[in-house]
C-alpha positions as a Markdown table, in Angstrom:
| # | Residue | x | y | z |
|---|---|---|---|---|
| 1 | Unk | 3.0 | -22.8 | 25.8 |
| 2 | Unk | 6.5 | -24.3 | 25.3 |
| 3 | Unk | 8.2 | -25.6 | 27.8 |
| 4 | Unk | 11.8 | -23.9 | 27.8 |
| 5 | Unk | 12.7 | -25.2 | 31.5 |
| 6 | Unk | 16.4 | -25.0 | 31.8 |
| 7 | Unk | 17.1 | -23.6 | 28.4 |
| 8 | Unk | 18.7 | -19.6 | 28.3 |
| 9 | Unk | 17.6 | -16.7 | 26.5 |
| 10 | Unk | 19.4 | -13.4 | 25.4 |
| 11 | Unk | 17.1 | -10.7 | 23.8 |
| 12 | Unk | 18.5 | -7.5 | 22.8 |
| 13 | Unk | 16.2 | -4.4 | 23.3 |
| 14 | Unk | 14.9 | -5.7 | 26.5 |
| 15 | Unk | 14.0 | -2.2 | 28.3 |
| 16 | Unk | 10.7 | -2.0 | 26.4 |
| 17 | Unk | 8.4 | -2.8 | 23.6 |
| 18 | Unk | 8.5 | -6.2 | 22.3 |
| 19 | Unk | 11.8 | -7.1 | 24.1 |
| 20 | Unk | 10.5 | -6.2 | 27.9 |
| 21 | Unk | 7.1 | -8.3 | 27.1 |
| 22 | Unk | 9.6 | -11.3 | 25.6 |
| 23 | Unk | 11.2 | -10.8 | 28.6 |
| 24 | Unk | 8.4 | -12.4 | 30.8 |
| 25 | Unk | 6.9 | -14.6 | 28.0 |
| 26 | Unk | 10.1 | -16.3 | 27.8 |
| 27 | Unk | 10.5 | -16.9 | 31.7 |
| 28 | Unk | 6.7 | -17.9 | 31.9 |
| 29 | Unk | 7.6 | -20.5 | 29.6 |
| 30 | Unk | 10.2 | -21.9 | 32.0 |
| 31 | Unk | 13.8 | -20.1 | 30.6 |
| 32 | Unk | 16.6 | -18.6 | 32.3 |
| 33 | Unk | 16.2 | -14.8 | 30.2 |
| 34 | Unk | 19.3 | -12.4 | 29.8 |
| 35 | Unk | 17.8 | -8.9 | 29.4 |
| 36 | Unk | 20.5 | -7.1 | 26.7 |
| 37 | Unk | 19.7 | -2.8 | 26.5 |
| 38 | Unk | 21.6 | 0.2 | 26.6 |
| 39 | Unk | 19.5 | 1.3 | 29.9 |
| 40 | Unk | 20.4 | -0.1 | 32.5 |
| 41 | Unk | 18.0 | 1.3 | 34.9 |
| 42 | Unk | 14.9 | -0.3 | 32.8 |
| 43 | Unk | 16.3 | -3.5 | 32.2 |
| 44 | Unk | 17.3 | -4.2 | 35.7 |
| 45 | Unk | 13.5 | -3.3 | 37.1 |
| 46 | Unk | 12.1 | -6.0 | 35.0 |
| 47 | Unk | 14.7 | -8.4 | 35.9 |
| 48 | Unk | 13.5 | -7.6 | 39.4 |
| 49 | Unk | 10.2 | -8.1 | 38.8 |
| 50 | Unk | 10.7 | -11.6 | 36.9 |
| 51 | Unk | 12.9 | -13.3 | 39.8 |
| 52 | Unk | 16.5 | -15.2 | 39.9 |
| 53 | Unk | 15.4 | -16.4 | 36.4 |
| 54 | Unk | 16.5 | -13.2 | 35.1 |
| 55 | Unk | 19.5 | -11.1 | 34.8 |
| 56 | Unk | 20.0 | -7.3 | 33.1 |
| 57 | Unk | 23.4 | -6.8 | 31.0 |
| 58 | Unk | 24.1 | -3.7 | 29.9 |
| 59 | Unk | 24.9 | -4.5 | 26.2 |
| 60 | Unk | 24.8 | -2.2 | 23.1 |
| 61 | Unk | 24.2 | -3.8 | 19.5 |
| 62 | Unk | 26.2 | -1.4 | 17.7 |
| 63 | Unk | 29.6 | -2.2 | 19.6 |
| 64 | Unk | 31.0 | -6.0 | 18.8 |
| 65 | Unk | 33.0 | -6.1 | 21.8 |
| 66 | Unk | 29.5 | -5.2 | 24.2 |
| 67 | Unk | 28.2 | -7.6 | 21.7 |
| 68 | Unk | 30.7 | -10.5 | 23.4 |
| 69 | Unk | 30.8 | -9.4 | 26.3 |
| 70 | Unk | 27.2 | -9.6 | 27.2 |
| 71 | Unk | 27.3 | -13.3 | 25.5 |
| 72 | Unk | 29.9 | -14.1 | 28.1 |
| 73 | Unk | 27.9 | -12.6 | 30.9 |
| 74 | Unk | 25.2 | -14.5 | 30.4 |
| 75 | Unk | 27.3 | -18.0 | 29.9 |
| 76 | Unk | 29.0 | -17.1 | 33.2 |
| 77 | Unk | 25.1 | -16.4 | 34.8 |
| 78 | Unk | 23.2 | -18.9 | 33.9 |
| 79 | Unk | 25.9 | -21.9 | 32.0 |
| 80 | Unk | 25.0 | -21.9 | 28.4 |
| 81 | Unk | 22.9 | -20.2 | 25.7 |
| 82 | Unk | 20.3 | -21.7 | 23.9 |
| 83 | Unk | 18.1 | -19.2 | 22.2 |
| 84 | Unk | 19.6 | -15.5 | 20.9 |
| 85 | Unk | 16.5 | -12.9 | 20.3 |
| 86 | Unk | 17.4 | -10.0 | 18.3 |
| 87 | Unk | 15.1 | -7.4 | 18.7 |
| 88 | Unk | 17.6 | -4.7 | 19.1 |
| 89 | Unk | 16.4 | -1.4 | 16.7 |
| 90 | Unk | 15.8 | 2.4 | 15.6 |
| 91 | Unk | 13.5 | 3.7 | 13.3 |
| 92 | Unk | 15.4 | 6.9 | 13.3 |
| 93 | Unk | 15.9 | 8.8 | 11.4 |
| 94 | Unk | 12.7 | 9.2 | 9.6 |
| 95 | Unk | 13.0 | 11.7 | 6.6 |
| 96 | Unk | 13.2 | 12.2 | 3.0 |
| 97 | Unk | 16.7 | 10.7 | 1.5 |
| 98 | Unk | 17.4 | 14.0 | 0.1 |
| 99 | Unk | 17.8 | 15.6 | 3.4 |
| 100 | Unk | 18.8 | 12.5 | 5.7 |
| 101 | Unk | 21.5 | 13.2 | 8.1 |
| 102 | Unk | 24.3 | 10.7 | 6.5 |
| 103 | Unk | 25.5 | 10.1 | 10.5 |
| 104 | Unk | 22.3 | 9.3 | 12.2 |
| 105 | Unk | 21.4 | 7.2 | 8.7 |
| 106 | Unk | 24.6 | 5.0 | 9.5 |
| 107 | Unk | 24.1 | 5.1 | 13.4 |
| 108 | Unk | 20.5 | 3.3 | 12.4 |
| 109 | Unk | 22.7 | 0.9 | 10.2 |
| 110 | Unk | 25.2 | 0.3 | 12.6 |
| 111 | Unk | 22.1 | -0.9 | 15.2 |
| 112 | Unk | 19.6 | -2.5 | 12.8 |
| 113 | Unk | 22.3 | -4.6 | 10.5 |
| 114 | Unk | 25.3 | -4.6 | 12.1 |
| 115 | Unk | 24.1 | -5.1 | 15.5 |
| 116 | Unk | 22.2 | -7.9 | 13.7 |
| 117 | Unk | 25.5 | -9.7 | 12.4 |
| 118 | Unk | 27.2 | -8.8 | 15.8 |
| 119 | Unk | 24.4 | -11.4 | 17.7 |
| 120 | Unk | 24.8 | -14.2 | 15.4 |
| 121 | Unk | 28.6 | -13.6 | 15.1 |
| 122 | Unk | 29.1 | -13.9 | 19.0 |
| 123 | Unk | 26.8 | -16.8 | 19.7 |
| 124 | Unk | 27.2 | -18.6 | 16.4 |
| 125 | Unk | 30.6 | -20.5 | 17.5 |
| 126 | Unk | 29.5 | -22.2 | 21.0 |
| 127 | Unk | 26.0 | -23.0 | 19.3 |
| 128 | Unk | 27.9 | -25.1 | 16.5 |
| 129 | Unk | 30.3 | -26.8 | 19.3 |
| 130 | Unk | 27.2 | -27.3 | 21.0 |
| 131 | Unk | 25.3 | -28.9 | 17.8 |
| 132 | Unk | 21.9 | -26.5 | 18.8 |
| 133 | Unk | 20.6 | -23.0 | 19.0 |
| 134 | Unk | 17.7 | -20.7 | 17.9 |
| 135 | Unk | 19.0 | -17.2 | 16.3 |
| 136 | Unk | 15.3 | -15.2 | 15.7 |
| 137 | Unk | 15.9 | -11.3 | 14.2 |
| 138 | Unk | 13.2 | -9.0 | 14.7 |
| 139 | Unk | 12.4 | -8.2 | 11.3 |
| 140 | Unk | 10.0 | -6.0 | 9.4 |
| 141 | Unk | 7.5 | -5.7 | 6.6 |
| 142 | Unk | 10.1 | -2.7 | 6.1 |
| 143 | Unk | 12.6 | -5.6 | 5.4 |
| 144 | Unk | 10.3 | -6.6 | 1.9 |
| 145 | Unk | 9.1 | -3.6 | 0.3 |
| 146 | Unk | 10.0 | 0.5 | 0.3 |
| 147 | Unk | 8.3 | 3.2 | 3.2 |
| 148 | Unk | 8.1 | 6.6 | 2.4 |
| 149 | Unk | 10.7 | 8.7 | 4.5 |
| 150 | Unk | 12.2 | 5.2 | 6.4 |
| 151 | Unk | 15.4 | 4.8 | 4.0 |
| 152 | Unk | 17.5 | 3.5 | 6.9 |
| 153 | Unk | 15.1 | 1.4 | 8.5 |
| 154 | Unk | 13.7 | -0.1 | 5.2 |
| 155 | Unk | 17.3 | -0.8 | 4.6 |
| 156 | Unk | 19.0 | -1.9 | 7.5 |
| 157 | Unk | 16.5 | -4.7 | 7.7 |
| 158 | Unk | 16.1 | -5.6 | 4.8 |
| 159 | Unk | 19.9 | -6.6 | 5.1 |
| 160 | Unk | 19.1 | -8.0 | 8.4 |
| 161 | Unk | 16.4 | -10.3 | 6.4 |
| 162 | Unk | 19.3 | -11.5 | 3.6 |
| 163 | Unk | 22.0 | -12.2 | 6.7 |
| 164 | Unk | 19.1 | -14.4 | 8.3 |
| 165 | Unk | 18.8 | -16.3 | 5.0 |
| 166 | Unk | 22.5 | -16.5 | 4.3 |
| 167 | Unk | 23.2 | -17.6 | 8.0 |
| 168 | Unk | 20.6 | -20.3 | 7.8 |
| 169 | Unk | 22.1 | -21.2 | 4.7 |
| 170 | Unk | 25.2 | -21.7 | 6.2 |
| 171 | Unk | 24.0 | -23.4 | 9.6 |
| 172 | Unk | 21.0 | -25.2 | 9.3 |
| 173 | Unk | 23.2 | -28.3 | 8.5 |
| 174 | Unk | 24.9 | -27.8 | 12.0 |
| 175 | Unk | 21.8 | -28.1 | 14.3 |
| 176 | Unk | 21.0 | -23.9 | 14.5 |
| 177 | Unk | 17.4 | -22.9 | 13.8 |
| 178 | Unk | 17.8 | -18.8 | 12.4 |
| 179 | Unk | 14.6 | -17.1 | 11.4 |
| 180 | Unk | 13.1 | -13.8 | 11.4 |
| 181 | Unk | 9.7 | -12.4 | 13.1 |
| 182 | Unk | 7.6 | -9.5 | 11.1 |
| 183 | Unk | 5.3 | -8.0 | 13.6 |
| 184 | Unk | 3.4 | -5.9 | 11.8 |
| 185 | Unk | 2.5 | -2.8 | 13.5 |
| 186 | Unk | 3.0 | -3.2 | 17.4 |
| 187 | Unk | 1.7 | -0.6 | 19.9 |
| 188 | Unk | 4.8 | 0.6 | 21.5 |
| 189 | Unk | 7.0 | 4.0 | 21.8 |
| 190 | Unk | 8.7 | 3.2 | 18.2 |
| 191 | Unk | 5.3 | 3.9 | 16.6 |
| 192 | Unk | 4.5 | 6.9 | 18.9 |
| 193 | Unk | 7.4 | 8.1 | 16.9 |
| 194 | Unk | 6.3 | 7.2 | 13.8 |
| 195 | Unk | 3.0 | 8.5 | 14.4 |
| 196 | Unk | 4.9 | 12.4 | 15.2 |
| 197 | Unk | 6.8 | 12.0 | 11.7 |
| 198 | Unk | 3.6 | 12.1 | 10.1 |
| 199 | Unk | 5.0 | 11.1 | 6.7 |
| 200 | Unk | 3.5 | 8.2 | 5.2 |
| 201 | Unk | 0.6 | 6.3 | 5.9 |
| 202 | Unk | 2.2 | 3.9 | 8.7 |
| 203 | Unk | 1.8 | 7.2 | 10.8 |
| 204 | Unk | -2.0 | 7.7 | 10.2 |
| 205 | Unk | -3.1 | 4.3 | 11.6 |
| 206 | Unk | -5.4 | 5.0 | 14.7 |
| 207 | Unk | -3.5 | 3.4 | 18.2 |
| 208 | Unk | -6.2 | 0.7 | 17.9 |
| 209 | Unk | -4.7 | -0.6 | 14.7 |
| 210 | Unk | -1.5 | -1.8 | 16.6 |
| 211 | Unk | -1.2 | -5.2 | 18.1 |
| 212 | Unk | 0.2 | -5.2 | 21.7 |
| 213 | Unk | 3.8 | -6.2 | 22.2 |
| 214 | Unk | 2.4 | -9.5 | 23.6 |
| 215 | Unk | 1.5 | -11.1 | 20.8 |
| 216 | Unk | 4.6 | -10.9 | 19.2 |
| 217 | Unk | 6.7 | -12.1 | 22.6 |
| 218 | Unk | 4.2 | -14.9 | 22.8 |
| 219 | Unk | 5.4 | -15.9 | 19.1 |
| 220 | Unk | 9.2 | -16.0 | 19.8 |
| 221 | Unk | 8.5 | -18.1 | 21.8 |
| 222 | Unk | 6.4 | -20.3 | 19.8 |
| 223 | Unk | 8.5 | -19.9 | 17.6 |
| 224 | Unk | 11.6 | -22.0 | 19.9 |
| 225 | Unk | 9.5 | -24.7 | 18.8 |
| 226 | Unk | 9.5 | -27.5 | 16.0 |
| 227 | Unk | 6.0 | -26.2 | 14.3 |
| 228 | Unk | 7.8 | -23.0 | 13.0 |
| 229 | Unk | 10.8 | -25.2 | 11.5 |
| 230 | Unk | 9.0 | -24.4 | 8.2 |
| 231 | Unk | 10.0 | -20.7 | 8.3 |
| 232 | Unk | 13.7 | -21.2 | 8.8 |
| 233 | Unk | 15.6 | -19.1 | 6.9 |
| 234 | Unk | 12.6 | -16.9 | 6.5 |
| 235 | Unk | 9.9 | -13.9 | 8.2 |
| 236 | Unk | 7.5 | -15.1 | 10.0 |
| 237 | Unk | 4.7 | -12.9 | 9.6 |
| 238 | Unk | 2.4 | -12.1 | 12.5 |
| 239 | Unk | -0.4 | -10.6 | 9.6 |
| 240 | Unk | -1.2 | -14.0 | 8.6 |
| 241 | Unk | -4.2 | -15.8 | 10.7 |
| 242 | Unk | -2.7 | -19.1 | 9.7 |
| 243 | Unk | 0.0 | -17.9 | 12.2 |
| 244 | Unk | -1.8 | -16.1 | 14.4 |
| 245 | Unk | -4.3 | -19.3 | 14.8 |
| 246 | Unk | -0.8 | -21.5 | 15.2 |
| 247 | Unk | 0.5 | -19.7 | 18.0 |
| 248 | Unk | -2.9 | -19.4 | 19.7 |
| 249 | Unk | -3.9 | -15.8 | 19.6 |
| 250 | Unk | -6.8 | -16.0 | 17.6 |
């Protein structure tokens, strides 16, 4: 395990899934963690339950301003900010194009692009004063290659996938590690949802297919670390055992 004593943390999407479990990998591995989610209620019990290392900001991805604000909350907490998680998204709304609501479709943009750019945008500054930082986007094999009735999704992060190679691009040269994280398929309420839809062949994959959100929060935070330097810019991809062996779960 890494040892991130004394460095900070903000992941977006902390109530549940992969954020919550990030949540404790993260402090387990030494770091002050900044819980970001709509719900306040959720994100506060697990700050509970992880100690003073944590604290729970209500934050929404798809605002700027809650974007900043919650960056400035957790400054004024813990002192700094080293590593920004953004794990922040919808699948919804899942449907043919033909028929897709065009409000909910740009609601999903607005949290799985935008509220992408809006991370990077707020911490990007103070981690180029500062001559360090990790930005890590929760990506998608959505983000490479078309789904059947997940326009949005598929395109929302597959923008989110070009802005994390553009900002590394742009950064790298200033001391700021940006990367992306493809899960796979991860056992939590977003594929209960997918699994209702029941319109492509993501949503016939038995529960036991789906790897549990820990494998993934135990890779962010692998992933903090100088052995994934060679995916900057890029997905790391949680399918490949080369990966999976690196990080220690197989």
């Amino acid at each position: 395990m890494i040892d991130l004593k004394g460095k900070t943390v903000a992941i977006t999407g902390a109530s549940k899934g992969i954020g919550a479990a990030a949540a404790r990998a993260f402090a387990d591995a030494g770091a002050n963690v900044a819980l970001l989610a709509r719900s306040e209620t959720l994100i506060a019990e697990i700050a509970a339950e992880i100690g003073d290392a944590a604290h729970a900001i209500t934050c929404d991805v798809s605002d700027y301003d809650s974007v900043a604000q919650a960056v400035a909350a957790t400054k004024a907490r813990f002192g700094g900010l080293d590593v920004w998680i953004g794990n922040a998204g919808t699948i919804d709304p899942i449907g043919h194009l033909a028929e897709a609501d065009t409000r909910d479709w740009g609601k999903s943009i607005d949290t799985n692009l935008k509220g992408v750019f809006y991370g990077m945008r707020a911490v990007l500054p103070d981690m180029i004063t500062q001559g360090h930082g990790t930005i890590i986007t929760v990506s998608s094999g959505a983000a490479h290659g078309p789904v059947e009735g997940w326009t949005a999704y598929c395109s929302g992060k597959a923008g989110a996938y070009m802005l994390t190679r553009a900002a590394d691009k742009e950064n790298r040269d200033h001391g700021i590690r940006i990367l992306g994280l493809s899960p796979g398929t991860v056992a939590t309420q977003m594929q209960r949802e997918i699994k209702a839809s029941g319109i492509n062949p993501v949503s016939q994959l038995d529960w036991s297919d789906h790897i549990p959100p820990e494998w993934p929060a135990q890779t962010l935070v692998w992933m903090c670390g100088s052995d994934a330097d060679g995916y900057l810019g890029d997905d790391v991809s949680l399918r490949d055992e080369d990966v999976r062996r690196s990080v220690g779960l197989i």
